[in-house]
C-alpha positions in Angstrom: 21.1 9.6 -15.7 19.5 11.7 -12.6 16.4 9.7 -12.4 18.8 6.5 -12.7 20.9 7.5 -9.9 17.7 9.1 -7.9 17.0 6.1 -5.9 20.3 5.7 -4.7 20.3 9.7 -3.4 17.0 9.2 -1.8 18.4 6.4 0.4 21.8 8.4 0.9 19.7 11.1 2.0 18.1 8.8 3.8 20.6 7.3 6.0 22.2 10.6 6.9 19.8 12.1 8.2 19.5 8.7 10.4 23.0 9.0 11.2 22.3 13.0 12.6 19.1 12.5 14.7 19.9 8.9 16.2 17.5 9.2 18.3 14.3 10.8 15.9 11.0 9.0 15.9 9.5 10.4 12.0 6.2 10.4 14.4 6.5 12.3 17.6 9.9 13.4 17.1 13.0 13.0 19.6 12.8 10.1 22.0 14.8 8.0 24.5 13.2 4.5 23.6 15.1 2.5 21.6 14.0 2.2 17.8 11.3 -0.7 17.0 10.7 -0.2 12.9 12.6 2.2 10.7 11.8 5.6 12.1 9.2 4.6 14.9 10.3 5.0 18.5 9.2 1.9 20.5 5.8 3.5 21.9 4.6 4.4 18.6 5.6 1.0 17.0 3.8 -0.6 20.1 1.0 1.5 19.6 -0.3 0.5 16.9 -2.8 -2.1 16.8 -1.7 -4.9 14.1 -4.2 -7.4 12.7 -3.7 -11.0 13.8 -2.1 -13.4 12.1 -4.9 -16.3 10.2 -7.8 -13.6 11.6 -8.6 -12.0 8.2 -10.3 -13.2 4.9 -7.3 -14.4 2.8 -9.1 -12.4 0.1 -10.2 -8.8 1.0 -8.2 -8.7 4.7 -11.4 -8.1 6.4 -11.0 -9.3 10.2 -13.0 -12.5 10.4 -13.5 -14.9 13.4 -13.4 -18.1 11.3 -13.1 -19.7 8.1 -11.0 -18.0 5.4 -13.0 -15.8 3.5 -15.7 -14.1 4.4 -19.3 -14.3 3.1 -19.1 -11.5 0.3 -16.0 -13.0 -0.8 -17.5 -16.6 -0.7 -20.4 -15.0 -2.9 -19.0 -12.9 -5.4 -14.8 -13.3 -5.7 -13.2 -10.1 -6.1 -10.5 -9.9 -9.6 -7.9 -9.5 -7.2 -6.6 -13.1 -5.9 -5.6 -11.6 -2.1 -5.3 -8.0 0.1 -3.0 -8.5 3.0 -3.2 -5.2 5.3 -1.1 -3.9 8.8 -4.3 -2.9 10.0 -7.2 -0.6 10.8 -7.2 2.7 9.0 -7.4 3.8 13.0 -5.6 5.5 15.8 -1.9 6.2 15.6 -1.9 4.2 12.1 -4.6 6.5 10.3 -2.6 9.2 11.5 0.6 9.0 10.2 -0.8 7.9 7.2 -2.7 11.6 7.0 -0.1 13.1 8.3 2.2 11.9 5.1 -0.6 12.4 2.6 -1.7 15.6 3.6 1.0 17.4 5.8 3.9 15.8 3.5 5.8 14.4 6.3 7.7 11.9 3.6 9.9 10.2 6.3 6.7 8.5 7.4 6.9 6.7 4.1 9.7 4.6 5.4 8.0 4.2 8.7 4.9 2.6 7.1 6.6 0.8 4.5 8.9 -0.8 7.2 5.3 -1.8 8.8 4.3 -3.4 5.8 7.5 -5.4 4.9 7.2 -6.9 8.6 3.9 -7.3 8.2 3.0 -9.2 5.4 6.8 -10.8 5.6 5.1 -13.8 5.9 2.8 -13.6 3.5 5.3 -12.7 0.9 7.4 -15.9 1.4 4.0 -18.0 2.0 2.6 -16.8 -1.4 6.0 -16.9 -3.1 5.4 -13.0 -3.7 9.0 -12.3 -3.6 9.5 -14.8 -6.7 6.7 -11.9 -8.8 9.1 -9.4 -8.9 7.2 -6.5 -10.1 5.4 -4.3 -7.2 3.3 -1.8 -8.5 1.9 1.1 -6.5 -1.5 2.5 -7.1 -1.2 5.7 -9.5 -2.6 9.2 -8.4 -4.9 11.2 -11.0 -2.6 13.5 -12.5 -4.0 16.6 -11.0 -4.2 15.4 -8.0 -0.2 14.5 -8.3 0.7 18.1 -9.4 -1.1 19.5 -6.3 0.1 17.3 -3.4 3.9 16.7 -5.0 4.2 13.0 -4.8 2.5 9.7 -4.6 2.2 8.3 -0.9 1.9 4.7 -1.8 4.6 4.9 -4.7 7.1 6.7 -1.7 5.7 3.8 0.5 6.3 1.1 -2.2 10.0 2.9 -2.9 10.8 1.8 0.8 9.4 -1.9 0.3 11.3 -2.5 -2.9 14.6 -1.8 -0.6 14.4 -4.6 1.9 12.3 -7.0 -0.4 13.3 -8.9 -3.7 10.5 -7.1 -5.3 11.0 -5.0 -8.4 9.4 -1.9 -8.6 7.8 -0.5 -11.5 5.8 3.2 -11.1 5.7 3.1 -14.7 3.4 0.3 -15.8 0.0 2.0 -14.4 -1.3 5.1 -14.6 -4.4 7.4 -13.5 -6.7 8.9 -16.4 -7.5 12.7 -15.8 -11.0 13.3 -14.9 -12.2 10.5 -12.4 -13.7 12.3 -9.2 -10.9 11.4 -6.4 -12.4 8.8 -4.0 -12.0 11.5 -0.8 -14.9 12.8 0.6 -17.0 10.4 -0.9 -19.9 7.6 0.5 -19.5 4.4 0.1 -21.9 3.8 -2.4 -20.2 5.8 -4.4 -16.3 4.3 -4.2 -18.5 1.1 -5.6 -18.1 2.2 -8.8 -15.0 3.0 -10.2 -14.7 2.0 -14.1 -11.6 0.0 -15.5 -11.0 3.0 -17.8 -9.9 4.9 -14.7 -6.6 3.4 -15.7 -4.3 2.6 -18.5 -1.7 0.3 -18.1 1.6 -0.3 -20.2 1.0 -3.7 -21.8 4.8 -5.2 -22.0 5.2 -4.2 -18.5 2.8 -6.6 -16.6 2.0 -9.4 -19.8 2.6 -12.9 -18.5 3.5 -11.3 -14.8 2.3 -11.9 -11.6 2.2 -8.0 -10.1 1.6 -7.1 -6.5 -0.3 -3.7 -6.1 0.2 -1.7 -3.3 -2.3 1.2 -2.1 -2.1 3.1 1.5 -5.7 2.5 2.9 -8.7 0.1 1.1 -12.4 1.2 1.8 -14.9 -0.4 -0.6 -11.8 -1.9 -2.7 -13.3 -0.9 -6.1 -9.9 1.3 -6.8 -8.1 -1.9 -6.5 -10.9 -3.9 -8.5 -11.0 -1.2 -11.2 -7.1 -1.2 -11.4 -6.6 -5.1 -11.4 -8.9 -5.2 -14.3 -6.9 -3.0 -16.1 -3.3 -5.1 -15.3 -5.2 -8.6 -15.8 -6.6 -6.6 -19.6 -3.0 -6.1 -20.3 -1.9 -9.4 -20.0 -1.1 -9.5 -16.2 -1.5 -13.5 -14.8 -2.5 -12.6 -11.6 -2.6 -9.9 -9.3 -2.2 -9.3 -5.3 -2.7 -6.6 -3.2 -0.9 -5.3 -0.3 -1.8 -1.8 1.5 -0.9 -0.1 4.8 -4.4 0.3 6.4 -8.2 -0.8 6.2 -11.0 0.7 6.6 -13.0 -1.0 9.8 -16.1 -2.0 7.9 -17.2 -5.0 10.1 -21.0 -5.1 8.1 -19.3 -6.2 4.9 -16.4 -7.2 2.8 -15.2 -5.7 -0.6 -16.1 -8.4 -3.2 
C-alpha cells in the first residue's frame, strides 16, 4: 500500500514545498525572475543552450547541418529506432545534471524532467510516443544504487510520467551486478557493453513499443546493449529520450 500511494506523496511533497519557497530556483536558489520551467528561475532556463529543432540525426541526436542522419547512422543503424536529447552534456545543463547525481540535489529531477517534456514535446506527439505508454528508465547496477540512494533518470522519468500520457514502468529492466560502471571510462571502452548487462521482465515490454530514458548518452552502447535486451524480450520497438549529449562532433553512436 506505501509504495502504491508513494507517487502521490512524492508530488504532495512536491508541491508544498513549491507553495513555501515561491520564489526558489532548485539551481541557484532564491530569485526575483519569474519561473520559466518547473524549478528554474528565468536565467537559468535561458541559460541553457537547447538543440535546434530538425538540426540533429533523427537517429542518435547528434547535431548535424543537413540531411537526417548522419554518416555512422547512414552506415551501420543503431537497434534503437531514435534518441531525441535537450542538449549538450555542457555548461549549466551538465551541471545540474552532476549536481543531482552526485550531490543528490533531487529537486533538480523535476527541473530536468520539465526540460525534457518541453523538449521533445514535439517529438512525442510527432512520433505518436504518447500512444506507447510504457516509459522506461535506464536501470543502475545494483551496487551502484545502494551507494548513491536512487536512480537519477528513474526520478527524472518519475517527473515525465506526470505531465505526459506515458506510463511508467521501473520494473521491467534491470542492471546485472558486476558490469564496470561507464564513469571514468574512454571511449573505446563504453563501445562495448554486452546485452547481458541487463535482464528484462518479458510480459512487461512483449508486443510494446517502450521509450527508454537515460540522463546523458556518450558512445550510446548502454542504450544499444539495453534495447537488445527489451527488443529479446519481445519489445516491437524501442525509442530513446535522455537529458543531455555528449558533444562528439567526429562521430555518431551507430
Amino acid at each position: 500500500m506505501a509504495r502504491a500511494f508513494s507517487p502521490i506523496l512524492r508530488s504532495t511533497a512536491q508541491n508544498l514545498m513549491d507553495a513555501l519557497l515561491p520564489g526558489h530556483c532548485n539551481f541557484c536558489g532564491p530569485f526575483t525572475d519569474e519561473l520559466h520551467l518547473a524549478g528554474l528561475c528565468g536565467d537559468c532556463g535561458r541559460s541553457i543552450k537547447l538543440y535546434p529543432q530538425g538540426l540533429s540525426c533523427e537517429v542518435c541526436a547528434l547535431p548535424i547541418h543537413r540531411g537526417t542522419r548522419c554518416l555512422t547512422c547512414r552506415r551501420r543503424r543503431p537497434p534503437f529506432l531514435s534518441v531525441d536529447a535537450v542538449g549538450d552534456y555542457q555548461g549549466r545543463l551538465a551541471a545540474m545534471i552532476k549536481r543531482l547525481k552526485f550531490g543528490a540535489a533531487r529537486p533538480l529531477a523535476r527541473s530536468l524532467g520539465a526540460l525534457l517534456a518541453e523538449r521533445t514535446k514535439e517529438p512525442l506527439v510527432r512520433k505518436k510516443l504518447v500512444l506507447v505508454r510504457k516509459l522506461i528508465p535506464m536501470p543502475l547496477d545494483p551496487d551502484r544504487l545502494r551507494q548513491r540512494g536512487f536512480n537519477q533518470s528513474a526520478l527524472v522519468a518519475r517527473y515525465l510520467a506526470e505531465v505526459t500520457r506515458l506510463q511508467l514502468d521501473e520494473q521491467a529492466l534491470k542492471r546485472r551486478c558486476g558490469h564496470a560502471p561507464q564513469i571514468g571510462r574512454s571511449a573505446s571502452q563504453r563501445r562495448f557493453l554486452p546485452a547481458d548487462a541487463f535482464v528484462c521482465v518479458g510480459h512487461r515490454v512483449w508486443g510494446r513499443h517502450v521509450v527508454l530514458l537515460d540522463d546523458v548518452i556518450t558512445t550510446g552502447s548502454s542504450l544499444r546493449a539495453a534495447t537488445r535486451c527489451l527488443m529479446e524480450a519481445g519489445a516491437l520497438g524501442v525509442r530513446c529520450l535522455v537529458v543531455a549529449r555528449t558533444p562528439n562532433p567526429a562521430q555518431g553512436i551507430g
